[in-house]
Structure formats: structure tokens, C-alpha cells
C-alpha positions in Angstrom: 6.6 8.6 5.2 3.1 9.3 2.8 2.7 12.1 1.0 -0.9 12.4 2.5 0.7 12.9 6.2 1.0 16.1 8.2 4.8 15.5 8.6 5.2 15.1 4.9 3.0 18.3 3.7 3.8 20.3 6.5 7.7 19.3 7.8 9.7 17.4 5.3 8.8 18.8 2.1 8.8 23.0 2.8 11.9 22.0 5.1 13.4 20.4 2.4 13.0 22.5 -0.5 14.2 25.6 1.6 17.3 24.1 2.6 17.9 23.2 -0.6 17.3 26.1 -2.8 19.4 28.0 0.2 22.3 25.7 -0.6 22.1 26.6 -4.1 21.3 30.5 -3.5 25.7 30.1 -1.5 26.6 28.9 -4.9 26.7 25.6 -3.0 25.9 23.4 -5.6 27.4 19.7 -4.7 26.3 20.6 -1.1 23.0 21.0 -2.1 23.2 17.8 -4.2 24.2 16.0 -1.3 21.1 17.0 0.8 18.9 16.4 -1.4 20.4 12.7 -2.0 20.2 12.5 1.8 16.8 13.9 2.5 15.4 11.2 0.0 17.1 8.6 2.0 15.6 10.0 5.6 12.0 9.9 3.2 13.2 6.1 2.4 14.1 5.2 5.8 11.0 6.9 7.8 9.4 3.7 7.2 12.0 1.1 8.0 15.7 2.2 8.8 16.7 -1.5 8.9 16.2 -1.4 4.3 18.5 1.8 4.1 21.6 -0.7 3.1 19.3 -2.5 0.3 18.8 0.7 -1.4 22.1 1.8 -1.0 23.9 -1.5 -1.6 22.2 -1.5 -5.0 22.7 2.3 -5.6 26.6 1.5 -5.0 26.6 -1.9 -7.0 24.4 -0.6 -10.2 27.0 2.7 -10.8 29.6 0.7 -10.6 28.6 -1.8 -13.4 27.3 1.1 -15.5 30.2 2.8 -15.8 32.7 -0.1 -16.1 30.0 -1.1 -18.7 30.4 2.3 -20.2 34.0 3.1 -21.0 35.5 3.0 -23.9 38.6 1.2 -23.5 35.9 -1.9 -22.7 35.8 -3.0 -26.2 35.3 -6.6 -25.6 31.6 -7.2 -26.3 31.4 -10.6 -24.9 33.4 -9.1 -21.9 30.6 -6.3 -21.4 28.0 -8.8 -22.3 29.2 -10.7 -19.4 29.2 -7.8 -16.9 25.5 -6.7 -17.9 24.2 -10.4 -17.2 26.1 -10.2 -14.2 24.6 -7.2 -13.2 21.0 -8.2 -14.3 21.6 -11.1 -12.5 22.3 -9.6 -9.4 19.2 -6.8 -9.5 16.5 -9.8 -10.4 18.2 -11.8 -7.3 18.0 -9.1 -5.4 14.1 -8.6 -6.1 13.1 -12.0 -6.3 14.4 -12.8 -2.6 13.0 -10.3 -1.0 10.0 -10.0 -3.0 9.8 -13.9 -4.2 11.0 -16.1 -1.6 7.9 -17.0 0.1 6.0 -17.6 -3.2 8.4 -20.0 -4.5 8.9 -21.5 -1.3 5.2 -22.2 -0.4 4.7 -23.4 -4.4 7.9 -26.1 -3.7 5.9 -27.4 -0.5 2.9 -28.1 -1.9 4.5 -29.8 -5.4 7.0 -32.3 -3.4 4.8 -32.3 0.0 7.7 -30.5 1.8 7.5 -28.2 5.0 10.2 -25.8 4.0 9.8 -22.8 6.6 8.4 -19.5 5.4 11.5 -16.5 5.3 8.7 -14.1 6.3 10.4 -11.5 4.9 8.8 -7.7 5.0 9.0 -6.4 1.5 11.5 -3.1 1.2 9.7 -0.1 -0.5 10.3 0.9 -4.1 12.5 -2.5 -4.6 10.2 -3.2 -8.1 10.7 0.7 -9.1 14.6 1.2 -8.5 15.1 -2.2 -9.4 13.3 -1.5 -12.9 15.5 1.9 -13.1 18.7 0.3 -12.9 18.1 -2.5 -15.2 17.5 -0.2 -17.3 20.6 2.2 -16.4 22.8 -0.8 -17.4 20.9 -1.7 -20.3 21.5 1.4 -21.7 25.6 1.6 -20.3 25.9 -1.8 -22.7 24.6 -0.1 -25.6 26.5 3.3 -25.2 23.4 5.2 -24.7 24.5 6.5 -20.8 25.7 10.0 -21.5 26.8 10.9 -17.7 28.4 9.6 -15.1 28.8 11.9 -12.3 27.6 10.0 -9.1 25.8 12.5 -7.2 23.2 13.3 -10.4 22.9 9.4 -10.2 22.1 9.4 -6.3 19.4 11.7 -7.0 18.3 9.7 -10.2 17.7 6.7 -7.8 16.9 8.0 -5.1 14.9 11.3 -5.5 12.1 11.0 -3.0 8.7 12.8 -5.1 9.2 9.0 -7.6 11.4 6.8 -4.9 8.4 5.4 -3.2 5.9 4.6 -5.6 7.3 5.7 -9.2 6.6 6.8 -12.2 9.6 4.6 -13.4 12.0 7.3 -14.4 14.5 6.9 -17.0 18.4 8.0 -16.6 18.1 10.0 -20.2 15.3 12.2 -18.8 16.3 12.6 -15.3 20.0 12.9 -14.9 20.3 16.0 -16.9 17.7 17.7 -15.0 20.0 17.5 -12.3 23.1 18.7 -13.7 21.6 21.9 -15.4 22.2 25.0 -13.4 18.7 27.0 -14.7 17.4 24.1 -12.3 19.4 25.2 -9.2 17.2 28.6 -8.3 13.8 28.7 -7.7 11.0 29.3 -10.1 8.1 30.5 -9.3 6.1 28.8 -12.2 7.3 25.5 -11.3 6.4 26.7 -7.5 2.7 27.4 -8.8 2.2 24.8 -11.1 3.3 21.9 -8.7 1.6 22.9 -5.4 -1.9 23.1 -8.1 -0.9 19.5 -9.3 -0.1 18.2 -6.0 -3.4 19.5 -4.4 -5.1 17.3 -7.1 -3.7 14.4 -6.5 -3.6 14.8 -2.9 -7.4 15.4 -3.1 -7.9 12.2 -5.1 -6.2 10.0 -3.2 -7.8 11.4 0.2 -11.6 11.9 -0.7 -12.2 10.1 -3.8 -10.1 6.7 -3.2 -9.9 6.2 0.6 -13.7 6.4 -0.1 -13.6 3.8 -2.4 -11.0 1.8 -0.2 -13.8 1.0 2.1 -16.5 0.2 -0.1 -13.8 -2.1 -1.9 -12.3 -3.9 1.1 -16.2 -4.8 2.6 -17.0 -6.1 -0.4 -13.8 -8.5 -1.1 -12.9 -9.1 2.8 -15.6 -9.2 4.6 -19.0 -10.2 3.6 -18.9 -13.8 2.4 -21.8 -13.8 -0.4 -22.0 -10.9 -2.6 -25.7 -10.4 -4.5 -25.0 -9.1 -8.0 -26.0 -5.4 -7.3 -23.6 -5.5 -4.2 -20.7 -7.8 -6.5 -20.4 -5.1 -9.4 -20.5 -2.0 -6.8 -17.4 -3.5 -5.1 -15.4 -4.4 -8.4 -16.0 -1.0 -9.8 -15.3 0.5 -6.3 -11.8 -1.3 -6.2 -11.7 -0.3 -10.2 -11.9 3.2 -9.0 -10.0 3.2 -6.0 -6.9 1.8 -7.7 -7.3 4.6 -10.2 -7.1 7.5 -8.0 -4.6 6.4 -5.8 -2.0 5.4 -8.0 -3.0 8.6 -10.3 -3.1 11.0 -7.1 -0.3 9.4 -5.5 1.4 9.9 -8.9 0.1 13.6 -9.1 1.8 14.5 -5.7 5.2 12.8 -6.9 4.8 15.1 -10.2 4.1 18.0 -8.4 6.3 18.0 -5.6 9.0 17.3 -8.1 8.1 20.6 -10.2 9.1 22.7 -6.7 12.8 21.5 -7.0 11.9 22.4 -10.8 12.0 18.4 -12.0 9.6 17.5 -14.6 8.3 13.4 -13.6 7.0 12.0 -16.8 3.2 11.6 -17.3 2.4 8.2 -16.1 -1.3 8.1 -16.6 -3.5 9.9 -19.4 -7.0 9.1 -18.6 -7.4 5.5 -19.5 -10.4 4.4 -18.7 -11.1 6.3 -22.0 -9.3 3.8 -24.1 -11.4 2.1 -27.0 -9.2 -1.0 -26.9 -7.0 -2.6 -24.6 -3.6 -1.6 -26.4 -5.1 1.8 -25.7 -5.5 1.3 -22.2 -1.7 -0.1 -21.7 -1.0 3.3 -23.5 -2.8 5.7 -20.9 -2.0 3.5 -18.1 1.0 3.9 -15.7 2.9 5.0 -19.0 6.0 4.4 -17.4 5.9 0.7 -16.6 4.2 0.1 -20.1 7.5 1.5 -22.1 9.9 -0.3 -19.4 8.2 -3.5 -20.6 8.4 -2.3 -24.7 11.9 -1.3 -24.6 13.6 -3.9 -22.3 11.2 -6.5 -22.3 9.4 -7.0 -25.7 11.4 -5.4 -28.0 14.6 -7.6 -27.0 12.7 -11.0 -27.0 12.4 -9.8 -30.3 9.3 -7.5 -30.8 7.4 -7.7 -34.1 10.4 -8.8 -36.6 10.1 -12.4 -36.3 7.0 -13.7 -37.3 3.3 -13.1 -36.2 3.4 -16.5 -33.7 6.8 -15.0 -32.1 4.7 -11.4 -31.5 2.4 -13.1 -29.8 4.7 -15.5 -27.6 6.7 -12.3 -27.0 3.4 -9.9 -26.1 2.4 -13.0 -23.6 5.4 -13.2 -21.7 6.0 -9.2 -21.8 2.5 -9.4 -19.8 3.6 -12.4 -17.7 6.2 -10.7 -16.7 4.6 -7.4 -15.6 1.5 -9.0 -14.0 4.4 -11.1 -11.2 6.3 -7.7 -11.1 3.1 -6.3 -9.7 3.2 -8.7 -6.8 4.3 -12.6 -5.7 0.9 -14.8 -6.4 -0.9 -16.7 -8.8 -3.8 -13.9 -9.0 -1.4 -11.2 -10.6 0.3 -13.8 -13.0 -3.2 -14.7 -14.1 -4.1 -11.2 -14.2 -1.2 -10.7 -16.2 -2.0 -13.4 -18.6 -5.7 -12.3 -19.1 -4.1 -8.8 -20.3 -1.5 -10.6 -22.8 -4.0 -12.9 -24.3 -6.6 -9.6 -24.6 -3.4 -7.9 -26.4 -3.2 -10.7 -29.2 -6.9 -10.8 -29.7 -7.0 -7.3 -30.3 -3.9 -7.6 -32.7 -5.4 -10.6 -34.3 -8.3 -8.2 -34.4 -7.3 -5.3 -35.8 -4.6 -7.4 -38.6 -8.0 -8.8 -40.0 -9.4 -5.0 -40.4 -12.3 -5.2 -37.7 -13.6 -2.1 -35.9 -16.2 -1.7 -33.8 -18.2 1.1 -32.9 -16.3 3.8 -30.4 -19.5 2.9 -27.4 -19.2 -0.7 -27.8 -15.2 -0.4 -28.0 -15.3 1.7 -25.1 -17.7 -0.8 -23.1 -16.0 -3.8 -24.2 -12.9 -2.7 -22.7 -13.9 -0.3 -19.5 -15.7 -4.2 -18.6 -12.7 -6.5 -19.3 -10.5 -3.7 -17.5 -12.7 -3.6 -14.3 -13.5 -8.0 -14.7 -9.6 -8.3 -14.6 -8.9 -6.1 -11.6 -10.9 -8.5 -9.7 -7.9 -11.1 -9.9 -5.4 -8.0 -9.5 -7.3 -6.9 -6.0 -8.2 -10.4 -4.7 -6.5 -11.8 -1.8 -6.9 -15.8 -2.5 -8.4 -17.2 -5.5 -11.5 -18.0 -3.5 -12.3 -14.6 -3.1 -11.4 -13.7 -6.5 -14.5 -16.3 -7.5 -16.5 -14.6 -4.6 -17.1 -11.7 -6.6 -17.1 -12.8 -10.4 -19.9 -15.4 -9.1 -22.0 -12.4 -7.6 -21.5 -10.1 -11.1 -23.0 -13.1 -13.2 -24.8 -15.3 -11.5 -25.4 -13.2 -8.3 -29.0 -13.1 -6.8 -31.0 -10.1 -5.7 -31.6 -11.6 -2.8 -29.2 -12.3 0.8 -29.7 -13.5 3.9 -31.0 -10.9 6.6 -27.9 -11.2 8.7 -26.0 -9.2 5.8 -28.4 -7.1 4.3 -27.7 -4.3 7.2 -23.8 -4.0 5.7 -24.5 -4.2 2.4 -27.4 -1.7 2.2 -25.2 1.2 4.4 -22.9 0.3 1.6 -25.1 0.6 -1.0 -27.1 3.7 0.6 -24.4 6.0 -1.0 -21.6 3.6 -3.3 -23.8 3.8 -5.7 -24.0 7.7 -6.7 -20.1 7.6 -6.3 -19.5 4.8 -8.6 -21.7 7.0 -10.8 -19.6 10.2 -10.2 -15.8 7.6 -10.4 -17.5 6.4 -14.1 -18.3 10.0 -15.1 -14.9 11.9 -13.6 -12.8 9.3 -15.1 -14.8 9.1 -19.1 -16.2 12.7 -18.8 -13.4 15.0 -16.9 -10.4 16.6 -17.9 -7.0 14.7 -16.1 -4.4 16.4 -14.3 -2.0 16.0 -17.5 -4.8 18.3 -19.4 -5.6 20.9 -15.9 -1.8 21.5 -15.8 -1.1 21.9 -19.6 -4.3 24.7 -19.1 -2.9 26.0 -15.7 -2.8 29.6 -14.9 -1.5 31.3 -11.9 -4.7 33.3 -11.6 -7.2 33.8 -8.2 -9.5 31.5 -9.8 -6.8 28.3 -9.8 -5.6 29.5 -6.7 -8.7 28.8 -4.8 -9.5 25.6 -6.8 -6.6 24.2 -5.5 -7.0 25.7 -1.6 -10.0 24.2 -1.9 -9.3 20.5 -2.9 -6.0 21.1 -0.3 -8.1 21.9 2.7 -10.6 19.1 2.0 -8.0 16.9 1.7 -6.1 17.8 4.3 -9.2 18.0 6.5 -9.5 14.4 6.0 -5.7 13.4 6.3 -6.2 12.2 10.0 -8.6 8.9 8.6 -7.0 5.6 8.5 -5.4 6.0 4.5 -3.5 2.6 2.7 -1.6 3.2 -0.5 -2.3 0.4 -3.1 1.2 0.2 -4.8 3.2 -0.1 -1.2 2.0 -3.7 -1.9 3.5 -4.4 -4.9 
């Protein structure tokens, strides 16, 4: 189930926030837990019924180890030590079947000239995000930072459906307790307000300014076999854009759909095509994977306290790691890589007290950002060239046969890359409009507004980018 369908907007969501605040309005509290914990699983299984026992498996198997690794009369460090391997173990299995299997499998073929068959398998939604959660859940259990334990507030913590399908990565420390506190369990009006005015937002970008983009993008990569160097850098800052505002609208709708059942989502994007540098960037961009890698990643291979060669090996990997997280192929381990190494220059960089002017800072980046995403979008290598080898050394000039494509393209991509570059640099983001946000008529019929549009629009053909990964 999307959150840009009719059924969501205009079944599942008013059905289930009525239901539940009438639960709690009968003082039943664990009852309304429960149906909130189950809702989120019918949100889960609309798609594919036959993944319900993943999520729950894991759900059932990460609780378990957190709170064995949690009590107190487990005093045994190498005995807990043990268990959170174990259970680390089991979550990166987990993932890596389902989401690795194929990859690996199709990378041992062609290095011993084998004919292993393919598993095929269809990737289960949100395995990367509540995978990421729980590692971290159990993380945290080891060190004694895991402060409650009560099962149902964990269900929801999972499972909750505004973050289940596509994130932000939540954290047990900021969620949990939202769920336990009673000034949470009757509704508030200001939450009400405020999250149907960010939800409209995001459901606006992800309908009129993305899925625009989307089809600019996908001609560009999949279709048209020679790109002219106009026609290359309109479709890399079309997918540039379009990844943008769908992940930040899809992220805007999770946010604000939250706020009606009076949950605060952390921010997961602050504007970062604004960033001056590319540590900036990783600071403003999907905010919630960024300090997943920092905290369990980088800061455990040992961060910055062991030498400036060991920051770098350990900023590499931390980016290794999160380009394959994105998705099983050589393109997003690359893509990954290109990220790390631009995060040691710019250490290297800044250690020997360079700056450069804020324009060229900003241009230097904004261009690397939007060169990388070419490997990020790009389906095989070959098309990942495609477009690189249109941007630099591109002609003006194509053959007649694909001119008639490219100019219907071009007869309008062109002012909307211009409008994407100037929303994203120029604009206030959601974080800012909500932080400003006044239940007033003026806001009111802002938000109708970018709701009907949207919603006007919500029976096109609409893909969501981070399904994929």
C-alpha cells in the first residue's frame, strides 16, 4: 500500500486513526496498542502477504536477544558478546539472502565459470530499514543503553506503518517512549493540523514534482541509446531531482501521518543540495541513515582515535557499506566508494586549512552530487557510461530518428530542471514550513491546494525509488 493511493489517503489512514484514538478515548490502552501493531502489519502485507512471517520472525527473534542481552543478572561480557554476534549474525543473514543472493551468486558464476541457478528471490519491503533498527536495538541492549522492554511499544517501534515502508531509520531511544506516554494516547488537534499541512507537501512533491521527473529520467537512462550533451545533463539532473523529492515527499508523508497519532519521525532531510561540501551534504541527507552508519558503523571500527590512515580506511568502508545497503550491484558499491573517497579528500582538505569560496563550494559539490547519482540510478554499467559520455563529450547533434523523443523532452524538462535547481537552493524545506506553521486560513488553503493537485494526479502510473533498495 503507497501513501500516494486513494485507499491509503482516503480508507486506511482516517480508518485507522479513528479506531485507534476510539480505543484510547475507552481507556483501552493495550487494545489500542494492539491495533495499531496490527494495522501496520495489514499496511505491510497489502503488498505481499506471503513476507508477513519475515517481518514478524525478526520482530520475535530481535526482542528476544535484546532483552536476554539486557538483564542484569547477564554479567558475563563475553557471554553477551556472544549473543549480540549471534544476533548480528542472524539480521545480516537474514538481509543478505534475500537481498544478496543473486548478486553473489551471479559474481561466483562468472569468477569460476559456473552455472549456479538464479534464487530469483522478490525482495520483502523495509528488510534494509527494520533490519538497520534492530541492529541497532541490540547494539544498544549490549551496552545497557535499552531503557524498556515492554513488547507491544517494541511492536510499534518496528513496525509502525507512517516509517515501516521506506524509513526514516528510527531509533528505539526516540521512539519507544513516545509510545508508552499517556499525553500521546488522546488526540491533539495541533499534531492533527500540523501533520495533514506536512503530509500535503510531501504528497505534492512526490506526485507533481517527481513522477515528473521520473519520466524525463527513465527516457533518458532506458530508452534512447545515444544521449547529446544538452539531452545527457537534463536526464542526470532530472533523476538528481526526482530522487530528491520522492524520497523527501515520501518522507514528509511518513512525518506527517505520524504527527496524527501524535509521533514525532526525526527530520531525515534538511535541504542538502545546499551543502558547500560533501560532509555537508551527508549531514542534510537522509539524516537517519547518515548517524546509523556514525554510531554503528564508523565509530566502532574505530572513528577518528586511531590515526589519520585508520580515519580514512574507516570513512571508506562506512561508505562501502552504505552504498551495497542501498542495493545488490556493482553501480551502488562504486557509488558508494566515489562518496568515501570525496569524504577523505575533503578531510585531507579541510586538515591542510583550504576553503574555497561558498559559489564554487556549492558548485563543486551540487556537480559531484548529481555526477555520482548517475552510478546510483543506472541499471548496468553500460548505461551508467551512456550518460557520463553524453555530459562530457556529448555532441549537439543526433540522428533524426531520435531527435522527435528528445525534443518533446526537452520542449518543457528544461524550465523544470530550472524550477528543481531553484526550489531545492532557493526555497524554504518542509523541516523550516513546519517549524513556521500556523493553523491559520492562509496555511489551510496552501495545503488544500497542493492536496487537491496531488491528489488530482494520484491515478498516473507513480514508482517509489527506495521500494528498490
Amino acid at each position: 500500500m503507497l501513501f500516494n493511493s486513494y485507499i491509503f489517503i482516503f480508507a486506511f489512514l482516517p480508518l485507522t486513526f479513528f479506531v485507534y484514538f476510539y480505543l484510547n478515548s475507552r481507556k483501552l490502552v493495550v487494545v489500542a496498542k494492539v491495533f495499531l501493531v496490527f494495522a501496520s502489519l495489514f499496511f505491510y502485507s497489502w503488498w505481499n502477504i506471503a513476507y508477513l512471517p519475515i517481518i514478524l520472525v525478526s520482530m520475535f527473534f530481535n526482542y528476544v536477544v535484546g532483552v536476554s542481552l539486557s538483564r542484569d543478572s547477564l554479567k558475563s561480557r563475553v557471554k553477551s558478546k556472544t549473543i549480540l554476534i549471534f544476533g548480528i549474525v542472524v539480521n545480516v543473514s537474514l538481509l543478505a539472502y534475500f537481498k544478496y543472493a543473486d548478486f553473489f551468486i551471479v559474481n561466483f558464476n562468472y569468477l569460476t565459470s559456473s552455472n549456479i541457478e538464479l534464487l530469483k528471490l522478490a525482495l520483502p519491503l523495509a528488510i534494509s530499514f527494520f533490519t538497520f533498527q534492530q541492529i541497532a536495538y541490540l547494539v544498544d541492549s549490549y551496552r545497557g543503553e535499552t531503557k524498556e522492554y515492554d513488547f507491544l511499544n517494541y511492536a510499534n517501534f518496528v513496525t509502525f506503518f507512517p516509517q515501516l515502508i521506506a524509513g526514516p531509520i528510527v531509533h528505539h531511544k526516540e521512539m519507544m517512549p513516545q509510545f508508552a506516554t499517556p499525553y500521546n494516547k488522546v488526540k491533539r488537534y495541533s499534531n492533527i493540523a500540523l501533520g495533514l499541512f506536512i503530509f500535503s507537501i510531501g504528497l505534492f512533491k512526490k506526485i507533481i514534482i517527481a513522477d515528473n521527473f521520473a519520466l524525463w529520467a527513465t527516457a533518458g537512462f532506458d530508452h534512447v541509446p545515444v544521449l547529446n550533451m544538452i539531452d545527457a545533463w537534463v536526464t542526470s539532473l532530472s533523476y538528481t531531482f526526482q530522487l530528491y523529492f520522492d524520497f523527501s515527499g515520501y518522507t514528509d508523508m511518513a512525518i506527517g501521518a505520524a504527527l496524527l497519532f501524535n509521533i514525532k519521525l526525526p527530520i531525515n532531510f534538511n535541504s542538502p543540495y545546499k551543502a558547500l561540501s560533501i560532509q555537508e551534504f551527508w549531514r542534510r541527507w537522509h539524516i537517519t541513515l547518515s548517524r546509523f552508519l556514525k554510531e554503528y558503523i564508523y565509530i566502532p571500527l574505530g572513528g577518528n582515535k586511531r590515526g589519520e590512515f585508520r580515519v580514512y580506511s574507516n570513512l571508506m568502508a562506512t561508505f562501502l557499506i552504505g552504498g551495497i545497503w542501498h542495493g545488490a550491484g556493482w553501480t551502488f558499491l562504486f557509488w558508494g566508494f566515489l562518496h568515501g573517497f570525496a569524504i577523505v579528500i575533503h578531510r585531507a582538505w579541510s586538515k591542510l586549512g583550504f576553503k574555497l569560496n561558498a559559489i564554487v563550494a556549492w558548485f563543486i559539490t551540487f556537480n559531484f552530487i548529481n555526477i555520482t547519482w548517475v552510478f546510483f540510478r543506472a541499471k548496468e554499467w553500460e548505461d551508467a557510461i551512456k550518460v557520463l559520455k553524453g555530459m562530457f563529450v556529448g555532441t549537439l547533434v543526433l540522428p533524426a530518428q531520435w531527435k522527435e523523443i528528445l525534443n518533446l523532452l526537452l520542449a518543457h524538462n528544461v524550465q523544470w530542471v530550472m524550477a528543481g535547481l531553484f526550489i531545492t537552493v532557493v526555497f524554504k524545506n518542509s523541516n523550516q514550513l513546519a517549524k513556521r506553521f500556523k493553523p491559520n486560513l492562509l496555511t489551510s488553503m496552501y495545503a488544500a491546494t497542493l492536496f487537491l493537485m496531488a491528489v488530482s494526479s494520484l491515478s498516473k502510473l507513480s514508482e517509489f525509488l527506495y521500494f528498490n533498495f
